[in-house]
Rosetta silent file (secondary structure, phi, psi, omega in degrees, C-alpha in Angstrom):
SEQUENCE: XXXXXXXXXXXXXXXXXXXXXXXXXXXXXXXXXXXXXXXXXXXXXXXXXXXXXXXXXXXXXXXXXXXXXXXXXXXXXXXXXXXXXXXXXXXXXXXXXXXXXXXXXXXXXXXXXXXXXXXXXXXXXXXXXXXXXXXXXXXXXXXXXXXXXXXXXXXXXXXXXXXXXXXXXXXXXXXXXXXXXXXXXXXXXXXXXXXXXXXXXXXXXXXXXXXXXXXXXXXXXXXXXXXXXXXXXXXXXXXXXXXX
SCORE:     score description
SCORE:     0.000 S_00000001
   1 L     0.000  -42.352 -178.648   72.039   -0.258  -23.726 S_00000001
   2 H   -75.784   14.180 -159.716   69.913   -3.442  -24.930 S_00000001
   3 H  -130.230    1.619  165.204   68.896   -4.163  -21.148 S_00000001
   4 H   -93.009  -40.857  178.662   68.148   -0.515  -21.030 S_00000001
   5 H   -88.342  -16.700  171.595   66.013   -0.300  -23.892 S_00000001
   6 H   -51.914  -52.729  164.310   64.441   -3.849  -23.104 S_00000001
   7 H   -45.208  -36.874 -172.762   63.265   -1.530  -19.601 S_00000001
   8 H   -81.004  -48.008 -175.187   62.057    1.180  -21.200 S_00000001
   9 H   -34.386  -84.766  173.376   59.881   -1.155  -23.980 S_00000001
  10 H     8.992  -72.098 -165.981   58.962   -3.017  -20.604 S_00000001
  11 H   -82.469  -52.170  158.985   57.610   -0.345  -18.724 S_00000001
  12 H    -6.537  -67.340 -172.001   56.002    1.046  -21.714 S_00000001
  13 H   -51.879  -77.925  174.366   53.889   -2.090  -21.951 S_00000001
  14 H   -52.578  -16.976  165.137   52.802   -1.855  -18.561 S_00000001
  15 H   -70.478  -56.121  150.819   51.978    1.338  -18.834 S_00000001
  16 H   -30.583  -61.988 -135.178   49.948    0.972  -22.067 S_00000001
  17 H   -63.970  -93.863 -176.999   48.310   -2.103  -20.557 S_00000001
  18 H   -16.037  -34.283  172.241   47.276   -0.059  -16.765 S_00000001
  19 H  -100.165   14.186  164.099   46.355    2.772  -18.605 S_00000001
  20 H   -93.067  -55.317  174.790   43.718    0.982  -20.793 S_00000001
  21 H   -46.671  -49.930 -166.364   42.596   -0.783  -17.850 S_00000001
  22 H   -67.466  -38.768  176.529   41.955    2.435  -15.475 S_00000001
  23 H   -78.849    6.977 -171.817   39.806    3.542  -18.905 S_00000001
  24 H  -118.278   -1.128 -168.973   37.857    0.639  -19.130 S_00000001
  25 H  -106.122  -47.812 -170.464   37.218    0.293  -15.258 S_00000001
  26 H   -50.064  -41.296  161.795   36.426    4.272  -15.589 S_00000001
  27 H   -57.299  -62.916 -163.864   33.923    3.594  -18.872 S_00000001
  28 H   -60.877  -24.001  175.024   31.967    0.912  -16.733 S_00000001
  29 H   -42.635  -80.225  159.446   32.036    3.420  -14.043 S_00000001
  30 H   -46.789  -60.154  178.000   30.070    6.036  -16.392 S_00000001
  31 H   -54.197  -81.560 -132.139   27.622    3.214  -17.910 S_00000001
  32 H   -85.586  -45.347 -168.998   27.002    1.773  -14.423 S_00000001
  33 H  -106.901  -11.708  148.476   25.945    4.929  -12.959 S_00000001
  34 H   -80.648  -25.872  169.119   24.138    5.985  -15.599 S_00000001
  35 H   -50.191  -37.554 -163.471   21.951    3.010  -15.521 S_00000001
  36 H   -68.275  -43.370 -175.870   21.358    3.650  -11.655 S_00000001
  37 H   -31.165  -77.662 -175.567   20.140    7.036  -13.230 S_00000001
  38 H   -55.165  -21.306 -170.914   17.758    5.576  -15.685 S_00000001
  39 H   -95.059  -14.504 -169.945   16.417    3.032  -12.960 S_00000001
  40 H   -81.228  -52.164 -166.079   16.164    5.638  -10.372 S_00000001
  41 H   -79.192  -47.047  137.107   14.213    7.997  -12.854 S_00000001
  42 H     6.851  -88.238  178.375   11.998    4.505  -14.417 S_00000001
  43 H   -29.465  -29.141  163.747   11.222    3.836  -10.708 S_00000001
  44 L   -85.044  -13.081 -161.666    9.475    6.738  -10.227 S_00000001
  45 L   -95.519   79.855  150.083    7.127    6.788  -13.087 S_00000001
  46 L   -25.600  -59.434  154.383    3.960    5.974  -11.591 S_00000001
  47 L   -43.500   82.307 -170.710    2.292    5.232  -14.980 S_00000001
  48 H   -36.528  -54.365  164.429    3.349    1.486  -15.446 S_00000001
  49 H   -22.590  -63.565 -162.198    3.309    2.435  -19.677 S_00000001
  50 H   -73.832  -66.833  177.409    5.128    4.714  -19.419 S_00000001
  51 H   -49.908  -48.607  174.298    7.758    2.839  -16.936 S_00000001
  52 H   -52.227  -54.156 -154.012    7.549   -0.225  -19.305 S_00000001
  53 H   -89.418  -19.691  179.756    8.910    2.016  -22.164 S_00000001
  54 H   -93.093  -16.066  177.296   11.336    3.611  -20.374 S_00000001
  55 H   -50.937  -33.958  140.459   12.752    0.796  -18.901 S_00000001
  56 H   -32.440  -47.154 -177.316   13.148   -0.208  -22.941 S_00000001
  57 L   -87.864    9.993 -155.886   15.405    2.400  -23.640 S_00000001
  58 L  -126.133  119.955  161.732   17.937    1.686  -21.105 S_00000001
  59 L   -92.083  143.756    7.172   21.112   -0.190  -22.462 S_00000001
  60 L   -71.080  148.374  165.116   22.296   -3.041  -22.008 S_00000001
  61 L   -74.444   83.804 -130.059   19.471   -4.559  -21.617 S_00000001
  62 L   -95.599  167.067  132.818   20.286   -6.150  -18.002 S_00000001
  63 H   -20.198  -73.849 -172.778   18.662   -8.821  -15.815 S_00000001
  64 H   -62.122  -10.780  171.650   17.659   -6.389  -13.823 S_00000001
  65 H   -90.472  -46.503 -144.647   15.528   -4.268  -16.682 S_00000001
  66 H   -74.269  -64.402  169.269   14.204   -7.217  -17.714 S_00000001
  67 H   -25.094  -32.397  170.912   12.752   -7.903  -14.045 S_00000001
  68 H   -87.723  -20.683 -179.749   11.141   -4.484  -13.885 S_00000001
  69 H   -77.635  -65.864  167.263    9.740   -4.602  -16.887 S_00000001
  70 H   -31.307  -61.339  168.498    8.017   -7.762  -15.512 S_00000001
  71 H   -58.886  -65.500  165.983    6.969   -6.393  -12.863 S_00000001
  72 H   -26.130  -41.198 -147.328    5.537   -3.576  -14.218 S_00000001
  73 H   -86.646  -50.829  155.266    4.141   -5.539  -17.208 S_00000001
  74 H    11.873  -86.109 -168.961    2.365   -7.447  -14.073 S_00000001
  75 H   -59.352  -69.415 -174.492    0.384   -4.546  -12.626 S_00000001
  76 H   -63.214  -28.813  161.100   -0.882   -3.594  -15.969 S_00000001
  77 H   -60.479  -27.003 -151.816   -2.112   -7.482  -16.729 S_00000001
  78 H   -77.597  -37.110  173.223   -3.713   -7.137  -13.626 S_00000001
  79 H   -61.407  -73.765 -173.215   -5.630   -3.472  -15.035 S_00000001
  80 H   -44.096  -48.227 -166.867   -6.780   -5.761  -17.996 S_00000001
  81 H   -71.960   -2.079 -161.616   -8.054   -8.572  -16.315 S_00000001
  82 H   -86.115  -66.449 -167.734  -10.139   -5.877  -14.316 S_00000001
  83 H   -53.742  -38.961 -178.821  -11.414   -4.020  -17.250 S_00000001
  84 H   -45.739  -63.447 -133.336  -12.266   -8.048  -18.952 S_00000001
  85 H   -78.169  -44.627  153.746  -14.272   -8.311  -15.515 S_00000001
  86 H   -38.088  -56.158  178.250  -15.764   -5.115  -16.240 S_00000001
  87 H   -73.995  -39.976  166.610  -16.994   -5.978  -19.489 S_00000001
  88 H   -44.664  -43.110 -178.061  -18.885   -8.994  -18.550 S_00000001
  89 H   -84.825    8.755 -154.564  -21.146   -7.237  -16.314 S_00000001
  90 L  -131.907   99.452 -158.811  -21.805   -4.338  -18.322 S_00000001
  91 H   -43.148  -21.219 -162.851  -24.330   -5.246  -21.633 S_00000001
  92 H   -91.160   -2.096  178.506  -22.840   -2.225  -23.596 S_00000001
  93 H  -110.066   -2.179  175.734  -19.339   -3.350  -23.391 S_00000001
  94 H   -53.237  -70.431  162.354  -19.876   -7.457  -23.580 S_00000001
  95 L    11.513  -62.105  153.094  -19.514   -7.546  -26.919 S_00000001
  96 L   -39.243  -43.790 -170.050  -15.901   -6.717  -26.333 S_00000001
  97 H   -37.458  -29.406  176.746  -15.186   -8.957  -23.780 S_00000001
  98 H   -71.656  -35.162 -168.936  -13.525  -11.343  -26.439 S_00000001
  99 H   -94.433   -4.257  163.953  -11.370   -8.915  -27.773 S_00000001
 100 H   -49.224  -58.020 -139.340  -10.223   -7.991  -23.857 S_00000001
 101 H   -68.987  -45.393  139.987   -9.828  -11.428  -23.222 S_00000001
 102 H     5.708  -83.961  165.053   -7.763  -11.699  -26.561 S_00000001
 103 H   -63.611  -10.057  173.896   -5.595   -9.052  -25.727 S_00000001
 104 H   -83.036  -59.878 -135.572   -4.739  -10.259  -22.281 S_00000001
 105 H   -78.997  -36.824 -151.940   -3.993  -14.096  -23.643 S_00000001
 106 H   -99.574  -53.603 -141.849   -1.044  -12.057  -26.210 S_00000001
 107 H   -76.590  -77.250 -178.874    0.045   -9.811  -23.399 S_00000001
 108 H   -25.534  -78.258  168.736    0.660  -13.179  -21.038 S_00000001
 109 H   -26.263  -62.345 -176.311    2.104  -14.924  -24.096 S_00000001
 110 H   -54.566  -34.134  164.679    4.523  -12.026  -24.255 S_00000001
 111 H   -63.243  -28.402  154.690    5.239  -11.950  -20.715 S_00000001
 112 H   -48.940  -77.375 -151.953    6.376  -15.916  -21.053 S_00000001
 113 H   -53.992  -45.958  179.395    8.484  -15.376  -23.541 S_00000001
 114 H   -61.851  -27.209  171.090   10.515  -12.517  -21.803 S_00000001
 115 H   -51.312  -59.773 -161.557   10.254  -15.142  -18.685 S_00000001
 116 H   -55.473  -63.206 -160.822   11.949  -17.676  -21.067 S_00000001
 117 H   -44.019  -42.621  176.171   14.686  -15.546  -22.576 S_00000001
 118 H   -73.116  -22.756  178.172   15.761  -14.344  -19.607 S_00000001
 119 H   -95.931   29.906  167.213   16.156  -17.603  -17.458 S_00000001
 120 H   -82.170    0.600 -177.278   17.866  -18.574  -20.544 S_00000001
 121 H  -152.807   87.233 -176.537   21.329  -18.779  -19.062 S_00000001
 122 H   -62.244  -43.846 -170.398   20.217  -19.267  -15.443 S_00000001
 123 H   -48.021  -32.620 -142.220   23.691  -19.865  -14.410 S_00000001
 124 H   -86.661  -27.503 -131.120   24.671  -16.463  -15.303 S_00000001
 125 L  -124.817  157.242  179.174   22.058  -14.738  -13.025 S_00000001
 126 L   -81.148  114.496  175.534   21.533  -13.505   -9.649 S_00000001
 127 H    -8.372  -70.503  162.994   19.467  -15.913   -7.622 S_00000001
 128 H   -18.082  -53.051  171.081   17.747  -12.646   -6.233 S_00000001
 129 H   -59.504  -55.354 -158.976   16.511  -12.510   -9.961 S_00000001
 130 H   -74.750   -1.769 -179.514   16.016  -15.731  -10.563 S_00000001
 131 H   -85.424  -42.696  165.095   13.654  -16.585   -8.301 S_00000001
 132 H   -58.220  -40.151 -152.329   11.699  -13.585   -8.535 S_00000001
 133 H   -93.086  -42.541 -172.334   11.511  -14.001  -12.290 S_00000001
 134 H   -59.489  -24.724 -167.260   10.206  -18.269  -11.800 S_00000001
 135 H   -71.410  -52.761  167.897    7.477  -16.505   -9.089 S_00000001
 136 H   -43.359  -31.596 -164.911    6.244  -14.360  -11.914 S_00000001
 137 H   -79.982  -57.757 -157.212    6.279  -16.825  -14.805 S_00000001
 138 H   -59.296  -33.161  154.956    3.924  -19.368  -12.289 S_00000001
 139 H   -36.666  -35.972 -149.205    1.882  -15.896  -11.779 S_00000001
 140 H  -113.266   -8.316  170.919    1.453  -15.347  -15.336 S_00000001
 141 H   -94.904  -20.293  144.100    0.499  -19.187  -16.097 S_00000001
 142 H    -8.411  -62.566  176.885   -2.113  -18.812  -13.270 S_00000001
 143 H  -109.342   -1.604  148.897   -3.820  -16.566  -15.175 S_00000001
 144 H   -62.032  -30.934  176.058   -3.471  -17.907  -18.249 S_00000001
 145 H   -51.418  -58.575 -171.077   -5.307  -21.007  -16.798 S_00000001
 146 H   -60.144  -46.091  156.270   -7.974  -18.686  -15.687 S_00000001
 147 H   -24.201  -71.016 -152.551   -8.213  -17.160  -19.024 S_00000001
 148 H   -63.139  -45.551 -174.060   -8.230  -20.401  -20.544 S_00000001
 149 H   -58.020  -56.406 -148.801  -11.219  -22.182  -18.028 S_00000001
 150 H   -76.673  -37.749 -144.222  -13.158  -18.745  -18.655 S_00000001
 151 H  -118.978  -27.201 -175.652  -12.865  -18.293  -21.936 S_00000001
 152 L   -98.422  -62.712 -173.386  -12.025  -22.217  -23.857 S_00000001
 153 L    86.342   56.748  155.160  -13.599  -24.193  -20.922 S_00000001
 154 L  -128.357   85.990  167.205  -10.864  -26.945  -21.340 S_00000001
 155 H    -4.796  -70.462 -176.469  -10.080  -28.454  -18.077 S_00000001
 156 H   -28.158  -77.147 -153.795   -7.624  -30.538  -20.002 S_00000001
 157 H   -90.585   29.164 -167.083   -5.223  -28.031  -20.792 S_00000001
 158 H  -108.551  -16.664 -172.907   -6.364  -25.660  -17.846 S_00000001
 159 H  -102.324  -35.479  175.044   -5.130  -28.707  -15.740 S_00000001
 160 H   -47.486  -82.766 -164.181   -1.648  -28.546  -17.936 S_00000001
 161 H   -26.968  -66.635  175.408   -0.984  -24.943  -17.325 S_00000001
 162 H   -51.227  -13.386 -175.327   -1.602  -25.270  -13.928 S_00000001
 163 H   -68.442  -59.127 -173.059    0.996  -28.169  -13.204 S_00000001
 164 H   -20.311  -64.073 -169.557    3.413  -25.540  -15.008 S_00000001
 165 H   -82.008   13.537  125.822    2.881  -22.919  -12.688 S_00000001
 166 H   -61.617   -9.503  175.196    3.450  -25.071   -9.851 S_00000001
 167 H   -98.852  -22.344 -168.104    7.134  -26.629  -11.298 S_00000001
 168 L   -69.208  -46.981  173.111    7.545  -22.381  -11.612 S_00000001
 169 L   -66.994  -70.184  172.099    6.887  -22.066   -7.810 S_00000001
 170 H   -17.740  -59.708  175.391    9.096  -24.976   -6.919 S_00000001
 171 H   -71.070   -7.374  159.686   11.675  -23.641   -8.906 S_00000001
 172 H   -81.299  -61.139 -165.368   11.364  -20.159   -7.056 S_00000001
 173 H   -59.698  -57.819  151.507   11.426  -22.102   -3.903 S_00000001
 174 H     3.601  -60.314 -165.156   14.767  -23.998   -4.707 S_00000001
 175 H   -85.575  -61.415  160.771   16.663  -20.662   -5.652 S_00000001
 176 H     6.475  -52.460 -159.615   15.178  -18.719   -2.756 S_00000001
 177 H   -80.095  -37.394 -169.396   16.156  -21.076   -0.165 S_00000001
 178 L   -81.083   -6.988  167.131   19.841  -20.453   -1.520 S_00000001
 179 L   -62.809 -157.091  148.378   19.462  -16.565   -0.895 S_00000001
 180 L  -137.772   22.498  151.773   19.797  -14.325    2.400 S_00000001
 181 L   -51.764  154.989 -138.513   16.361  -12.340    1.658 S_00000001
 182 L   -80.726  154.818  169.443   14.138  -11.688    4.929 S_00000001
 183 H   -64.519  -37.301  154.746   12.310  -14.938    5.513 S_00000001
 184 H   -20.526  -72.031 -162.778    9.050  -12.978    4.292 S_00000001
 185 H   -81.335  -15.188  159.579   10.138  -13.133    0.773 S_00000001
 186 H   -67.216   -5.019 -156.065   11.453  -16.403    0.974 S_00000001
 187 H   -98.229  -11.525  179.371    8.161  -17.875    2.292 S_00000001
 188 H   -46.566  -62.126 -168.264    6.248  -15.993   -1.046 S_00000001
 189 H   -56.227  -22.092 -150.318    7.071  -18.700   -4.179 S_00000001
 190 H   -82.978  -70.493 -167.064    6.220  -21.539   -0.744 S_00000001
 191 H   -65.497   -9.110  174.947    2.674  -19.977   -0.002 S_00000001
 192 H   -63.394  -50.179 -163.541    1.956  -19.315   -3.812 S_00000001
 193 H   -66.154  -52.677 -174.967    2.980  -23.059   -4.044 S_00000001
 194 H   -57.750  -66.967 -176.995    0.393  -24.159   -1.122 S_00000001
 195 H   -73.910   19.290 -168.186   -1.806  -22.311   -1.930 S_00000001
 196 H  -102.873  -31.985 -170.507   -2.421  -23.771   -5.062 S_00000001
 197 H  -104.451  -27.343 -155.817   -1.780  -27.414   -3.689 S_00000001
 198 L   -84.141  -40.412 -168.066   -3.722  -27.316   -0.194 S_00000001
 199 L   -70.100   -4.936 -179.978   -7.093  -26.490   -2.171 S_00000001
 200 L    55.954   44.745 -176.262   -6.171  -29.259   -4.442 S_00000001
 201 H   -68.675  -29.291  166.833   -7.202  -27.692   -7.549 S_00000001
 202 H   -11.605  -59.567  166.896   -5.770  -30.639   -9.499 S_00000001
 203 H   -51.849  -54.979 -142.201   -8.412  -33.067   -8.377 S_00000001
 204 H   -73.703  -24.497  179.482  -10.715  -30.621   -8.726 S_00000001
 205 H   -39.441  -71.019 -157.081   -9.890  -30.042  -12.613 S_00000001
 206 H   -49.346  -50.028 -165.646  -10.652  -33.410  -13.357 S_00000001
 207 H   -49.603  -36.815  179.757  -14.046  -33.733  -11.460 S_00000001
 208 H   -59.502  -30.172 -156.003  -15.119  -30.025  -13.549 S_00000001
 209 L   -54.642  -20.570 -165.338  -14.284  -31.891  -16.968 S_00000001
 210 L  -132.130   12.061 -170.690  -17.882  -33.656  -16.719 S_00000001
 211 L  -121.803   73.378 -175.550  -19.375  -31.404  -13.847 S_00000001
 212 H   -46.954  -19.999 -165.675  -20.569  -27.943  -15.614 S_00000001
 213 H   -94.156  -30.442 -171.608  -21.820  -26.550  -11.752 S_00000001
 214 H   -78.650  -46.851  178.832  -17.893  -27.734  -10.537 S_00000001
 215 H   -56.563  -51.421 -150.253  -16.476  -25.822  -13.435 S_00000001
 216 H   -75.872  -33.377 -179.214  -18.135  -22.951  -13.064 S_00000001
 217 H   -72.709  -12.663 -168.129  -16.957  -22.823   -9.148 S_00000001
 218 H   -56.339  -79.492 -163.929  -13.329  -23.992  -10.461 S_00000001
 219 H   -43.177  -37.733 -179.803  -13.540  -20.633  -12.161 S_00000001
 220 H   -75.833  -17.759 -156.473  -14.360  -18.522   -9.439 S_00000001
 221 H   -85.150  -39.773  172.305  -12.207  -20.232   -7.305 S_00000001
 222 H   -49.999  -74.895 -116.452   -8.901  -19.301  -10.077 S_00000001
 223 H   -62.963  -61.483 -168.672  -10.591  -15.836  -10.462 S_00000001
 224 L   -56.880   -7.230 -150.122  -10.132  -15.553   -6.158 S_00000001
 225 L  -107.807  -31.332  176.928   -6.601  -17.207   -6.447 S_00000001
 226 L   -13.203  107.514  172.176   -5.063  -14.126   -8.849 S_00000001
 227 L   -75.071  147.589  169.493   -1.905  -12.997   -7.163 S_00000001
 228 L    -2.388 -174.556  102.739   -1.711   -9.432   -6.299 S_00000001
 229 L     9.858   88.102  153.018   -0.156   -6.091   -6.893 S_00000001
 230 L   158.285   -6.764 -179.493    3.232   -5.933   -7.274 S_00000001
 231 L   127.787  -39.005 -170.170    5.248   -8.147   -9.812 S_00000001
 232 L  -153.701  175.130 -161.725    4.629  -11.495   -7.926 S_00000001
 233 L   -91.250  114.310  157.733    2.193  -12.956   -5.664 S_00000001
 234 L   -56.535  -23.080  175.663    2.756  -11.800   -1.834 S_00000001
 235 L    85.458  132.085  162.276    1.689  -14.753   -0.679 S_00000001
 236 L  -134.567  172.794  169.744   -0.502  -15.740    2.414 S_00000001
 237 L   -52.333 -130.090  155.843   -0.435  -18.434    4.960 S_00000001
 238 L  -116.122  -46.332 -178.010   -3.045  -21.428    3.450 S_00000001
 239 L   -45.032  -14.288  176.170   -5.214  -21.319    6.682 S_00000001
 240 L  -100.287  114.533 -164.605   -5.874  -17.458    5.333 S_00000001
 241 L   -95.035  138.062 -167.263   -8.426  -16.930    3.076 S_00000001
 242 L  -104.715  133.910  169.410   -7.530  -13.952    0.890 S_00000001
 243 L  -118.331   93.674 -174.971  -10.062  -11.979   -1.111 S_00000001
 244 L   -74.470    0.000    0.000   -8.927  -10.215   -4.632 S_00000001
């Protein structure tokens, strides 16, 4: 009888224990496919705003939200720096231009920070991510540089920033190398990287600090180097000169 009822306890237990597990692999089930839901219906949302916020409501807040968000958040710096571009030529809106420029410079900030948090526990993360999310951060200190030349006119830290987003590309190239994405997207963070290195803006930084005609081409030349559409810089070879 006690090696009878020890069996019955026994199987009890496992039963207990198998049938919390089948509800906990069945909950993630449900979670997990509603998220595909929310990313499927996100994804579709033309209206980056709009995509940014819904991409906000969808818990846990994943890698993979965060990355979309980015991307998104991207596109829409990219609208700003447009309208900023806008306002300079146009006398009834200069005036403004500061409070463009202003709002882009917070927007950027914000776009850092969201870099930072998320590559805070790199280990944790899918390359695929992480790589994407380092091409973006050296995007978004790109154009903080370019902000910064246009709007402070301090080489100095316009020559920091830029180092930055060049340890950002590196560090995309690194993780990249360790994926199995199409060679195309591995070669993106690499020509982002060149092209930033073959034109030698570095040099040219210092030579602007006391050259007002070199600065001013510095600037045009950042303005021309703004990557693209799309979340991250597509990349070209360096021998290709790309016009934005």
């Amino acid at each position: 009888m006690v090696l009878s009822f020890i069996a019955s306890v026994g199987c009890l237990t496992f039963s207990i224990y198998f049938l919390s597990q089948y509800l906990h692999a069945k909950t993630l089930e449900k979670v997990n496919r509603h998220i595909q839901q929310a990313f499927q219906t996100a994804d579709a949302l033309t209206d980056n705003e709009a995509a940014v916020a819904a991409y906000h409501n969808i818990k846990p807040m994943l890698p993979e939200v965060q990355l979309r968000i980015l991307q998104r958040q991207w596109v829409i710096a990219l609208e700003k720096l447009q309208q900023i571009n806008l306002a300079r030529v146009n006398s009834i809106l200069q005036d403004d231009s500061p409070k463009y420029i202003q709002q882009l410079k917070n927007y950027l900030e914000e776009m850092r920070d969201r870099c930072n948090s998320t590559l805070a526990d790199t280990a944790s993360l899918p390359p695929e991510i992480v790589w994407r999310i380092h091409n973006i951060e050296g995007s978004v200190k790109l154009l903080t540089a370019f902000l910064m030349l246009y709007n402070e006119q301090n080489p100095d830290k316009v020559q920091g920033v830029i180092r930055e987003a060049l340890s950002d590309f590196k560090d995309a190239i690194e993780v990249v190398d360790k994926t199995n994405v199409p060679a195309y997207e591995k070669n993106i963070p690499r020509w982002n990287f060149e092209m930033l290195t073959g034109e030698d803006y570095i040099k040219k930084m210092e030579v602007a600090k006391t050259d007002p005609e070199k600065n001013q081409a510095l600037k045009e030349s950042l303005e021309a180097l703004i990557p693209e559409m799309g979340g991250y810089a597509p990349g070209e070879p360096i021998e290709t000169k790309i016009k934005k």
